[in-house]
VEXROLUM-234419 format. One record per residue: x negated, y negated, z negated of N, C-alpha, C in turn. Coordinates in pm, whole numbers, padded with zeros to 5 digits, always signed. Layout:
% VEXROLUM-234419
XYZXYZXYZ...
//
This chain:
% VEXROLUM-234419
-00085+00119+00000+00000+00000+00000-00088-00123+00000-00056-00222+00119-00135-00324+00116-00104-00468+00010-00158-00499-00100-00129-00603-00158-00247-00746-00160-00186-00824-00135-00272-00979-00087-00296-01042-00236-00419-01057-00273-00444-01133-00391-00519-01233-00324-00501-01366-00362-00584-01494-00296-00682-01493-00394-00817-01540-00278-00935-01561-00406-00944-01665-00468-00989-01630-00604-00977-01730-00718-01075-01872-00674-01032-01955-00711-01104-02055-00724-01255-02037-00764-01369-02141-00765-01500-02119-00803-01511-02119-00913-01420-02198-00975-01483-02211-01163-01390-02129-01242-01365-02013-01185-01358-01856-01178-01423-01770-01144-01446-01799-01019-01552-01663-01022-01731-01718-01049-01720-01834-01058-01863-01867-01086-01918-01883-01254-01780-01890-01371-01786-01914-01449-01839-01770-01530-01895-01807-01662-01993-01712-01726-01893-01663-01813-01971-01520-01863-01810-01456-01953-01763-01545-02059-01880-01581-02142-01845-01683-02220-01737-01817-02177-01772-01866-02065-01685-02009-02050-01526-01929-02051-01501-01813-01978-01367-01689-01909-01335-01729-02033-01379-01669-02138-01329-01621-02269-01263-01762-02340-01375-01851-02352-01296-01928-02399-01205-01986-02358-01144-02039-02205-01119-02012-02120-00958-01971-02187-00987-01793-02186-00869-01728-02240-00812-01773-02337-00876-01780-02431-00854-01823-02626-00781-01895-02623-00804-02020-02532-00758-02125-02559-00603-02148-02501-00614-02055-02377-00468-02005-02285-00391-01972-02420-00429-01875-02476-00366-01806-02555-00285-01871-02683-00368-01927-02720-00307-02062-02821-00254-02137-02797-00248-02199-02680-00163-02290-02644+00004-02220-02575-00044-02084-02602+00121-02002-02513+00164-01876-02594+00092-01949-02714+00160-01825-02893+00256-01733-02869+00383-01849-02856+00497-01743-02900+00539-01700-02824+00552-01754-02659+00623-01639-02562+00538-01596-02455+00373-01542-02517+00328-01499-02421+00268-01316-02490+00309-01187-02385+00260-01113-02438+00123-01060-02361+00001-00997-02437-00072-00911-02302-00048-00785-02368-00035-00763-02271-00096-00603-02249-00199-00504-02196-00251-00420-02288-00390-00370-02230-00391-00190-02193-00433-00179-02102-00416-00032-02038-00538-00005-02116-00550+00168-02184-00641+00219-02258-00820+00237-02189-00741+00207-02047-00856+00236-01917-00914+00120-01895-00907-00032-01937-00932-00111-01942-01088-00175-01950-01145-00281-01887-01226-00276-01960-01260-00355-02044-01381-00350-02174-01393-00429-02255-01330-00541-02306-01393-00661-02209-01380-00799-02269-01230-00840-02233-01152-00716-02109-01026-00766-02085-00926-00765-02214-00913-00594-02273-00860-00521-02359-00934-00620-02485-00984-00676-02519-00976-00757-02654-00925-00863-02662-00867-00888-02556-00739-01026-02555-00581-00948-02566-00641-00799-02516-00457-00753-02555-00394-00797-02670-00260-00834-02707-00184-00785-02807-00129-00623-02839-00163-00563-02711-00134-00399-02730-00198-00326-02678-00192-00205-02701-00328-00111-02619-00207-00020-02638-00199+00068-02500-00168+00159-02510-00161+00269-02345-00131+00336-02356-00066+00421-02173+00041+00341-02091+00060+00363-01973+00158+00298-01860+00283+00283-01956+00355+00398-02054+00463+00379-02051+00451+00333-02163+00393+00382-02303+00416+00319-02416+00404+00173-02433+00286+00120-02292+00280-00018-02288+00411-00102-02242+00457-00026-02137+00631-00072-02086+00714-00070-02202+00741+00058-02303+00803+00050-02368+00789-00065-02476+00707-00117-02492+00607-00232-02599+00711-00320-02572+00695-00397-02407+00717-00482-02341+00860-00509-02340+00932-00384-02364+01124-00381-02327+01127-00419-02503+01036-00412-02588+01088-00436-02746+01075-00551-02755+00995-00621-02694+00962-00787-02719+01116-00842-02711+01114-00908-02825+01244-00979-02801+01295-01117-02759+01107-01198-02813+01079-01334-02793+01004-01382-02713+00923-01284-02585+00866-01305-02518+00881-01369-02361+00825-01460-02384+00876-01542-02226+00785-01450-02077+00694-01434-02113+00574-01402-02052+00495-01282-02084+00490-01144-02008+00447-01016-02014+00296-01024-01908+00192-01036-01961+00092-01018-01899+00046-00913-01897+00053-00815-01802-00006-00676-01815-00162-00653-01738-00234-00606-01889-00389-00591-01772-00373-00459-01716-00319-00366-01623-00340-00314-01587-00291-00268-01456-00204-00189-01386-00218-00160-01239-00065-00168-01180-00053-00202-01055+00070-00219-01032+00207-00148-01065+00200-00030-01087+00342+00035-01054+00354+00027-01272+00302+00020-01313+00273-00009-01488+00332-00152-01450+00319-00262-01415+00399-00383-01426+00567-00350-01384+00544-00310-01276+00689-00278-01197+00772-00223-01318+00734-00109-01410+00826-00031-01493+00831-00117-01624+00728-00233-01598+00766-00356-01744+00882-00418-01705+00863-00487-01578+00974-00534-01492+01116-00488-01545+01097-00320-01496+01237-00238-01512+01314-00268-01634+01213-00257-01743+01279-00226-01860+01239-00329-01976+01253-00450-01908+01245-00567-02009+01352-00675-01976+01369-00756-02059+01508-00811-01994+01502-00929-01887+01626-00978-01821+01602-01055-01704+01541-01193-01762+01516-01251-01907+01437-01377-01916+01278-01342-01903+01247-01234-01907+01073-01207-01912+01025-01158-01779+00935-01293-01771+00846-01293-01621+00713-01157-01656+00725-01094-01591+00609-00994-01557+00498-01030-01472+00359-01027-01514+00245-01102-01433+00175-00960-01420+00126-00976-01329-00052-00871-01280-00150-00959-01274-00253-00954-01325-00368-01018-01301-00424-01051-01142-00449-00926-01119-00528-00891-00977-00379-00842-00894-00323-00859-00779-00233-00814-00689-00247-00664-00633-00443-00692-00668-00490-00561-00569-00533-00437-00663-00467-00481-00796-00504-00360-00892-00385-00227-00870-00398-00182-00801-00306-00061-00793-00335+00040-00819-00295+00173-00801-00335+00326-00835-00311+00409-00712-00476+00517-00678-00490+00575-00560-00362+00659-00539-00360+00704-00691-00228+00811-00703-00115+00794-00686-00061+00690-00724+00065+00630-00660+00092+00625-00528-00007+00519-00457-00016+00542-00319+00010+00669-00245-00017+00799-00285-00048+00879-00245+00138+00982-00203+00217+00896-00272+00361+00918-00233+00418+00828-00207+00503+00804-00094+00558+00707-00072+00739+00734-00038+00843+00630-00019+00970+00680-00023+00948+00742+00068+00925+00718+00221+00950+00761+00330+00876+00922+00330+00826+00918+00296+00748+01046+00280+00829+01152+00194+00895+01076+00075+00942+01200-00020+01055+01210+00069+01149+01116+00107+01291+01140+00149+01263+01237+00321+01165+01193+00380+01146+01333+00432+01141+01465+00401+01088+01478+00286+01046+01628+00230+01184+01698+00181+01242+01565+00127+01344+01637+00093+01466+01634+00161+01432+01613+00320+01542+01583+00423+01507+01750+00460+01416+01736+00470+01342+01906+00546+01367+01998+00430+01355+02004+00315+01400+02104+00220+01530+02148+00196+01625+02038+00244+01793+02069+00253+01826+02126+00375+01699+02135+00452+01774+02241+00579+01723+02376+00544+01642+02411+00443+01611+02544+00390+01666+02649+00311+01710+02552+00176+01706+02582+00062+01832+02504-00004+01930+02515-00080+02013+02417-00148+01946+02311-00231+01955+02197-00174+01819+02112-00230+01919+02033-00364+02068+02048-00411+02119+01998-00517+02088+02072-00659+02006+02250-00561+01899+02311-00717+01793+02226-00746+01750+02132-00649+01580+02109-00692+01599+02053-00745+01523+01971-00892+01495+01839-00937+01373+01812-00906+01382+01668-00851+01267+01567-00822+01255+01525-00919+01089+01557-00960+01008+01446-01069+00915+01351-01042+00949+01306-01084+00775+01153-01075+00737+01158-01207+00646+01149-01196+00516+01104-01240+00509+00967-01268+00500+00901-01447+00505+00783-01470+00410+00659-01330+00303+00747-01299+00205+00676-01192+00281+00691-01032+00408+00638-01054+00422+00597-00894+00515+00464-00886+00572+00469-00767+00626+00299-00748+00757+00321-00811+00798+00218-00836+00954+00141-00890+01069+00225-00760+01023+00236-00608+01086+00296-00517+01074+00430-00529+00993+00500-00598+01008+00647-00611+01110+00713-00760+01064+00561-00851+01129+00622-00955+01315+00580-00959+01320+00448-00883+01485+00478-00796+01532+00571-00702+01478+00653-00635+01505+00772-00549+01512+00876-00693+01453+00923-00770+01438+00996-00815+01569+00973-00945+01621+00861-00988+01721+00810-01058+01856+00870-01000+01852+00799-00863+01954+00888-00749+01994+01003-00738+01904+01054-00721+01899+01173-00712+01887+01334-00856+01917+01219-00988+01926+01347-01053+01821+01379-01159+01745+01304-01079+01600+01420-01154+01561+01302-01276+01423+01283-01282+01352+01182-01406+01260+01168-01399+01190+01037-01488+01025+01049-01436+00945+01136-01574+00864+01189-01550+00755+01183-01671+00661+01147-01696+00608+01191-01849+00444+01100-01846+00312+01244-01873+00234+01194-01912+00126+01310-01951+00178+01380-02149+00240+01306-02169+00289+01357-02276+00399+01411-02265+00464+01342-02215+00633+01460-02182+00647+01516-02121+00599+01546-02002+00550+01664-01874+00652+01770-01906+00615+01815-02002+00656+02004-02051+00783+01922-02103+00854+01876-02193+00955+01880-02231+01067+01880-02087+01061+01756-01997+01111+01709-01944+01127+01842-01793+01035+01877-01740+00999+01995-01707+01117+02111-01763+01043+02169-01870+01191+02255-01946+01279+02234-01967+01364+02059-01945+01498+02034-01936+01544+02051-01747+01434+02050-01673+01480+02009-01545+01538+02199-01492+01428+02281-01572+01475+02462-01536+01540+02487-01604+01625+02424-01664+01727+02503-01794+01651+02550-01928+01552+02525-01969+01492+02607-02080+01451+02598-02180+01539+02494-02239+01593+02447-02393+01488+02340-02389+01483+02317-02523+01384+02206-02568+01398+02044-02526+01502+02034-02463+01541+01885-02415+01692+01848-02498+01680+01748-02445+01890+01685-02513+01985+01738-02386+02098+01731-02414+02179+01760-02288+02207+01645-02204+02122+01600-02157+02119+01470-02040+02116+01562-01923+02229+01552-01831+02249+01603-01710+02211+01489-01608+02145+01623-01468+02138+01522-01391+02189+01401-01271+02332+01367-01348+02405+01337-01287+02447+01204-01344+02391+01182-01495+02395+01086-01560+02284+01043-01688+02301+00996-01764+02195+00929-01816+02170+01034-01954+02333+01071-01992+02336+01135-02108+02503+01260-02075+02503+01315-02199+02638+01430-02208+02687+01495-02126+02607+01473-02013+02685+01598-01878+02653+01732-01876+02752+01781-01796+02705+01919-01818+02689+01977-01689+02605+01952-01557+02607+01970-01472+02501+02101-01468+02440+02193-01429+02356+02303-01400+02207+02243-01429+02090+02274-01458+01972+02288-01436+01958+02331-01296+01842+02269-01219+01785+02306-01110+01723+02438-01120+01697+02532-00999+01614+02625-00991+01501+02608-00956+01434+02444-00920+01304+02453-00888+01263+02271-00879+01167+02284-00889+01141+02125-00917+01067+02112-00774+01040+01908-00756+00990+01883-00652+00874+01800-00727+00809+01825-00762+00742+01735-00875+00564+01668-00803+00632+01526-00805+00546+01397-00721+00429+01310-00838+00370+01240-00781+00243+01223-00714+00142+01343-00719+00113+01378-00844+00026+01438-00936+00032+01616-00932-00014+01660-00834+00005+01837-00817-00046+01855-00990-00205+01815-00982-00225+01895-01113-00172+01901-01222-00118+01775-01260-00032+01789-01379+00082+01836-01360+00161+01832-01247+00244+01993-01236+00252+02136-01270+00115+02129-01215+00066+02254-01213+00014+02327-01357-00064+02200-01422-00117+02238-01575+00042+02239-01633+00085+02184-01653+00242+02213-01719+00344+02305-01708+00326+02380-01555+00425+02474-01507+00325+02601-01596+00175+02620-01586+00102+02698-01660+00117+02715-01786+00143+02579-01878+00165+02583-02029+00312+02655-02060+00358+02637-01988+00528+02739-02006+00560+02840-01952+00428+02908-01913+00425+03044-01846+00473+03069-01719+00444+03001-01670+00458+03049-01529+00295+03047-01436+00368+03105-01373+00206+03188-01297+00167+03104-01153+00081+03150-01066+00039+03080-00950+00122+03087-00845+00177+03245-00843+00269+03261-00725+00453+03220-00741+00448+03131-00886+00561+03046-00853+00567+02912-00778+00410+02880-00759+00353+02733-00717+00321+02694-00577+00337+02618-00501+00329+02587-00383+00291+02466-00347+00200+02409-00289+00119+02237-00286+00212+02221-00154+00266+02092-00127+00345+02002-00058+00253+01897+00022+00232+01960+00146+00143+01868+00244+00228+01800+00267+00234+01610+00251+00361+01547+00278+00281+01496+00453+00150+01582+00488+00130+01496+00648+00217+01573+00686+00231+01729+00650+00352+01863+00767+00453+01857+00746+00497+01895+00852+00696+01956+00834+00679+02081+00731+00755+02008+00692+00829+02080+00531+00712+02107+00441+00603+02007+00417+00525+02030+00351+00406+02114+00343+00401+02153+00498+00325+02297+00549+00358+02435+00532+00453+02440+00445+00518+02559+00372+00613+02662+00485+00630+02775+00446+00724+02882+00542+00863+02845+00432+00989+02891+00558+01124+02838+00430+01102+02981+00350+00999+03096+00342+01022+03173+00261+00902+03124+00105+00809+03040+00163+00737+02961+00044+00834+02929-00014+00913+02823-00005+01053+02721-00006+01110+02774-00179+01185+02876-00093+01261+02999-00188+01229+03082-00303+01087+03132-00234+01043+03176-00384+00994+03071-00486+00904+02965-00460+00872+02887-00551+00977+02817-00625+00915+02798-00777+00986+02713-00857+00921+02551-00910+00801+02549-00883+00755+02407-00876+00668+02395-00710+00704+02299-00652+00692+02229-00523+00595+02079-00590+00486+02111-00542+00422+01987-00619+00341+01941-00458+00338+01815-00504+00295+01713-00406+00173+01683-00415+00104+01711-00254-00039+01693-00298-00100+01574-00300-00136+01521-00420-00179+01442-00497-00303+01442-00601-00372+01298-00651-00445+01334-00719-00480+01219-00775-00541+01186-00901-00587+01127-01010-00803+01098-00886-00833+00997-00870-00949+00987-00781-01055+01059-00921-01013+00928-01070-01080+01012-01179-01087+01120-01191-00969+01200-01228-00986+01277-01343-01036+01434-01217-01039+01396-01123-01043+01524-00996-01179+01570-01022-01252+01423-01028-01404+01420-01028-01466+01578-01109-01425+01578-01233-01446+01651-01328-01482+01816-01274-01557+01904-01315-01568+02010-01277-01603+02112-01351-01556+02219-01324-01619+02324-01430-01754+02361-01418-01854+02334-01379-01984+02243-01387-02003+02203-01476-01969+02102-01480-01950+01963-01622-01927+02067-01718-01845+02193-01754-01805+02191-01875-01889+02329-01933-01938+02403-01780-02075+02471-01835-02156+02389-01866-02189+02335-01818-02327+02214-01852-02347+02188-01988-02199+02106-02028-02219+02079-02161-02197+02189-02292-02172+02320-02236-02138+02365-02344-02304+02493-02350-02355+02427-02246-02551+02513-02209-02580+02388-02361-02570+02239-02330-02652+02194-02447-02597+02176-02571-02448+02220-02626-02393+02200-02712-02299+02299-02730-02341+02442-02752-02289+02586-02798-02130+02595-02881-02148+02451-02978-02067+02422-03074-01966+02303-03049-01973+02244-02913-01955+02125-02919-01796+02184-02859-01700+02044-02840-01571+02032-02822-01516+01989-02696-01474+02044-02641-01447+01965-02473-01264+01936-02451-01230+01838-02467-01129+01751-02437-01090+01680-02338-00971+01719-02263-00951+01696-02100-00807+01646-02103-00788+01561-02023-00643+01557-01951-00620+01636-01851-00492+01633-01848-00401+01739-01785-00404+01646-01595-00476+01566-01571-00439+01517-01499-00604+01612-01412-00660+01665-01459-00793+01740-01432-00767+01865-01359-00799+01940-01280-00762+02046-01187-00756+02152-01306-00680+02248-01267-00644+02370-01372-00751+02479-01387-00858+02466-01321-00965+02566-01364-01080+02471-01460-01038+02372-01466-01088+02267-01565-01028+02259-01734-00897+02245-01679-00842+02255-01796-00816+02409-01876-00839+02523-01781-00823+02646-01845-00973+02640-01952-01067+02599-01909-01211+02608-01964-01212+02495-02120-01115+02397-02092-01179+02310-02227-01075+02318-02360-01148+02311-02447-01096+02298-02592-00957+02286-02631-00950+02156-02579-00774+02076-02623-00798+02009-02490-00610+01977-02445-00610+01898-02345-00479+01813-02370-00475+01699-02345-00356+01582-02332-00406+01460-02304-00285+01384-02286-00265+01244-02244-00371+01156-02301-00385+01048-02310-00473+00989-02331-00453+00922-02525-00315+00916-02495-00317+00871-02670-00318+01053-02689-00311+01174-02706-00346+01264-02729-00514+01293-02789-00556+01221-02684-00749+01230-02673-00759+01180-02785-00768+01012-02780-00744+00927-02840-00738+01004-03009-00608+01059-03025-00596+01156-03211-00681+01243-03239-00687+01341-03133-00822+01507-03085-00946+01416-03121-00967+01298-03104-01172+01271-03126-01122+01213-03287-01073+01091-03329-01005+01135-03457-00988+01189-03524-00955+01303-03512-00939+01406-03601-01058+01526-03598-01123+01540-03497-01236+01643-03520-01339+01599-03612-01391+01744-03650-01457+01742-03779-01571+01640-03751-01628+01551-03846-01773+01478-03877-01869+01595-03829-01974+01526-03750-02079+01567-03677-02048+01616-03549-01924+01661-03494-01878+01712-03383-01946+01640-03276-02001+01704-03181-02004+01658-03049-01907+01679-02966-01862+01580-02880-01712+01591-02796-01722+01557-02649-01687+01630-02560-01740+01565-02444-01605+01557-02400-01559+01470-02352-01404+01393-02306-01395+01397-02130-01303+01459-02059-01284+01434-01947-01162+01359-01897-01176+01208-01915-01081+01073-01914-01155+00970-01820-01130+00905-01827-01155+00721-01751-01297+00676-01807-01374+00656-01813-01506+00611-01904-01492+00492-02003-01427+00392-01979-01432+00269-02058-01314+00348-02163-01243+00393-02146-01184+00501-02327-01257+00599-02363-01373+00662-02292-01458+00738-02323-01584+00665-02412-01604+00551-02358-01711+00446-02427-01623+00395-02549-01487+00354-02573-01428+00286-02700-01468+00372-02798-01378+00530-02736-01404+00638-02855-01573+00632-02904-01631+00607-02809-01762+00662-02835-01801+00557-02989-01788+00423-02902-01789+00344-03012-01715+00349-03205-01626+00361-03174-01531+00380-03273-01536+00447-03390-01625+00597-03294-01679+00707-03428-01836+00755-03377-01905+00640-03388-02005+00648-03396-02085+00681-03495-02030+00671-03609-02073+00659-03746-02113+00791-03800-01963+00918-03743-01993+01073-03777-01985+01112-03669-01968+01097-03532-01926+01225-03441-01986+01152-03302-02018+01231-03179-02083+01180-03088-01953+01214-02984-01966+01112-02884-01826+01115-02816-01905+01108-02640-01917+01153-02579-01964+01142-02431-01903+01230-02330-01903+01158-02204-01791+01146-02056-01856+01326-02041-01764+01399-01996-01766+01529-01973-01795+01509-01834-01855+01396-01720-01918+01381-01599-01997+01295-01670-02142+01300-01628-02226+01234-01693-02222+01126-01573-02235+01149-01487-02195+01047-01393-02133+00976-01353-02069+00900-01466-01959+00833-01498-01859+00765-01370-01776+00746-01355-01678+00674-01252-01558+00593-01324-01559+00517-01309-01438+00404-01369-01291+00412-01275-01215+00374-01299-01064+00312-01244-01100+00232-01191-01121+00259-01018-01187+00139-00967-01077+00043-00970-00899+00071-00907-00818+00025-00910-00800-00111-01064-00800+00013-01153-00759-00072-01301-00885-00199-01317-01010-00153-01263-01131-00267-01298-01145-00384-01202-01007-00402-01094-01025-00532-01086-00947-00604-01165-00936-00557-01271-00881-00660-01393-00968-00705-01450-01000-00862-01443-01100-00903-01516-01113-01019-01593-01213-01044-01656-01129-01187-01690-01133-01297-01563-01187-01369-01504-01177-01444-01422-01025-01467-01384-00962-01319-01303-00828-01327-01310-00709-01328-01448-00756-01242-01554-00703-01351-01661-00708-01464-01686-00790-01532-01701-00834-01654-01727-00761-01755-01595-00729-01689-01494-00634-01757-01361-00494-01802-01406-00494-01620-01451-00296-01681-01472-00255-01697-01569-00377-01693-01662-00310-01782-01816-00303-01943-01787-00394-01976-01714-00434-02134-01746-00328-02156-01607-00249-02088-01552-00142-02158-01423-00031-02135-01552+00003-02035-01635+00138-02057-01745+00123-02143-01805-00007-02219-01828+00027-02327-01959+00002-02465-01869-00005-02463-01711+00011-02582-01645+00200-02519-01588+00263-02460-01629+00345-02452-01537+00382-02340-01472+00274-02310-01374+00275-02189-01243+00275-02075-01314+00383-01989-01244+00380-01825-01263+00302-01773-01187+00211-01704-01176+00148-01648-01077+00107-01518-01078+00152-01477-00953+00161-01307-01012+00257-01235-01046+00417-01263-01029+00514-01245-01105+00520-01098-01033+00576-00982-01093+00616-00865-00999+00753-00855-01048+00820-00874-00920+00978-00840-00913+01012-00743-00877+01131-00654-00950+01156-00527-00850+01282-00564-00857+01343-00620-00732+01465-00612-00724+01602-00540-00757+01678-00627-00778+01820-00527-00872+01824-00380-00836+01871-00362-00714+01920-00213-00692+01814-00149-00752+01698-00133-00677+01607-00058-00763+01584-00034-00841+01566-00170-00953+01562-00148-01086+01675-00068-01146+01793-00038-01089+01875+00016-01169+01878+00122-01155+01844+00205-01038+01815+00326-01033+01698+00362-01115+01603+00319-01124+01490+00343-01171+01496+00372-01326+01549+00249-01368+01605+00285-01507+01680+00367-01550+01777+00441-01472+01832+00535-01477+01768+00681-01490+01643+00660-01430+01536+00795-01408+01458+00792-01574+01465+00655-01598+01383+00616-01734+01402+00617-01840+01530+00578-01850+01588+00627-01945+01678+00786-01977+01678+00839-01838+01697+00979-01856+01566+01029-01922+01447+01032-01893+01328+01088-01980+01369+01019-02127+01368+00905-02165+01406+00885-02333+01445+00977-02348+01584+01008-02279+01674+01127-02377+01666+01262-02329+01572+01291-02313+01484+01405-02292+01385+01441-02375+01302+01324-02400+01219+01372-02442+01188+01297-02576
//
């Protein structure tokens, strides 16, 4: 998706972190009470210490829909994370992005036209009112209104499995049907269509026992996903091939490697990591998951984390004192997307709110938003 960010002025990008910062401080004080930020955990440094919140795509959205006095939602982090602030905050709060061009590879990587194909071609196969379509908190405001539409819900790296076992019938959810938000009693699907993110499909369809030959990857370049209509039929998760640019990196390499120099040591992964990755390490979850797992392991532990690096460097920092915390790729790779958040562009669209200018606003227009919220708030009551 192509997005146009104009370049900043010079005494932005020429200015030293120090002048940015103060710069910020001073934005900030002068726009107290109705300005919020928000900081993605993937963030880096000097951005995330101007947050008022730290947290994941959604818990940060959810932050954002609690504000009650906030004029102004500054989110440091990536587009389709503003869009779902947008969704679910009310119509007086302007939503800003720093950078225009901070987006996510993974998102990109589904688009409407693409899914509503797949699932134009799957209804000439298969009864496609069994499937439920999932998204993946990491896609657009237009996938998570198709997916509102249509029944299904989004999830995150933490609710995956719940939401998942409400979509096959297999307890552990509320009775939110997919036909409404809450109390219906319409059927469970026999098979999911579950978007951007194959692997975390895939690690989740694994945690609830199901095997390989229920699974099938969704080429969205082929007709019908590359699949035979007898793939179609037998499978029960249809996952879209997709991927995290991070967390792919990771290899079971990496996790011999580290466990050749550290016999004893702890290896901690997201689910967003290919499944012969995640079969190999210690504990695996979301990022506030990680986040508790280095926390809570014993003093002296060595931990090697397969996440984003700048939350791999916080942790590192944080429990430095008893436990050693280092990137399970030693060859570190950042969110290139999330790191054009910087200050310069903070420091842009704070100092245009306190002359006035919104800049940066992300709108998702009515219809959408209401479908979308519909997908969004079906996961609440799910999960």
């Amino acid at each position: 998706m192509i997005r146009l960010q104009t370049p900043l002025p010079d005494e932005y990008g020429l200015a030293s972190e120090e002048q940015l910062s103060e710069r910020v401080t001073r934005a900030k004080e002068q726009l107290a009470g109705p300005l919020v930020i928000l900081g993605h955990h993937y963030q880096r440094e000097e951005v995330i210490s101007f947050a008022d919140a730290r947290g994941d795509s959604f818990g940060l959205s959810r932050f954002a829909a609690a504000q009650r006095d906030a004029e102004y939602v500054v989110f440091c982090g990536v587009h389709f994370m503003a869009e779902s602030a947008d969704i679910l905050t009310g119509d007086g709060v302007k939503v800003l992005l720093p950078d225009l061009n901070a987006g996510c590879s993974m998102a990109d990587m589904a688009d409407l036209d693409g899914v509503e194909q797949i699932w134009e071609e799957l209804g000439q196969v298969t009864d496609v009112e069994r499937v439920v379509p999932i998204t993946y908190m990491n896609s657009s405001a237009a996938l998570k209104a198709f997916v509102g539409r249509k029944g299904g819900s989004v999830c995150t790296s933490s609710n995956a499995r719940s939401v998942l076992r409400w979509a096959l019938g297999l307890g552990d959810g509320s009775s939110s049907g997919r036909s409404g938000t809450s109390g219906t009693s319409r059927a469970p699907g026999d098979k999911v269509l579950f978007f951007p993110d194959q692997h975390l499909g895939r690690n989740t369809g694994f945690q609830l026992g199901f095997a390989a030959d229920d699974m099938r990857v969704v080429d969205p370049r082929r007709p019908l996903g590359g699949l035979e209509e007898r793939d179609v039929k037998e499978a029960t998760f249809l996952l879209w091939q997709g991927h995290c640019s991070v967390h792919q990196r990771f290899s079971t390499s990496h996790v011999e490697s580290f466990r050749a120099a550290h016999p004893d040591g702890i290896v901690i992964v997201h689910p967003e990591c290919a499944h012969e990755v995640v079969e190999l390490a210690d504990q695996v979850g979301s990022t506030d998951y990680i986040i508790g797992a280095v926390a809570e392991a014993p003093p002296g532990s060595v931990i090697a984390v397969g996440t984003e690096i700048h939350l791999v460097d916080r942790l590192a920092r944080a429990h430095a004192a008893d436990r050693s915390v280092v990137s399970l790729d030693p060859l570190v790779c950042p969110c290139s997307t999330m790191f054009r958040i910087d200050l310069p562009h903070l420091a842009w669209v704070l100092d245009g709110l306190v002359a006035g200018e919104v800049r940066n606003r992300i709108v998702v227009d009515s219809a959408t938003a209401a479908d979308a919220r519909v997908s969004l708030e079906r996961m609440l009551a799910i999960a």
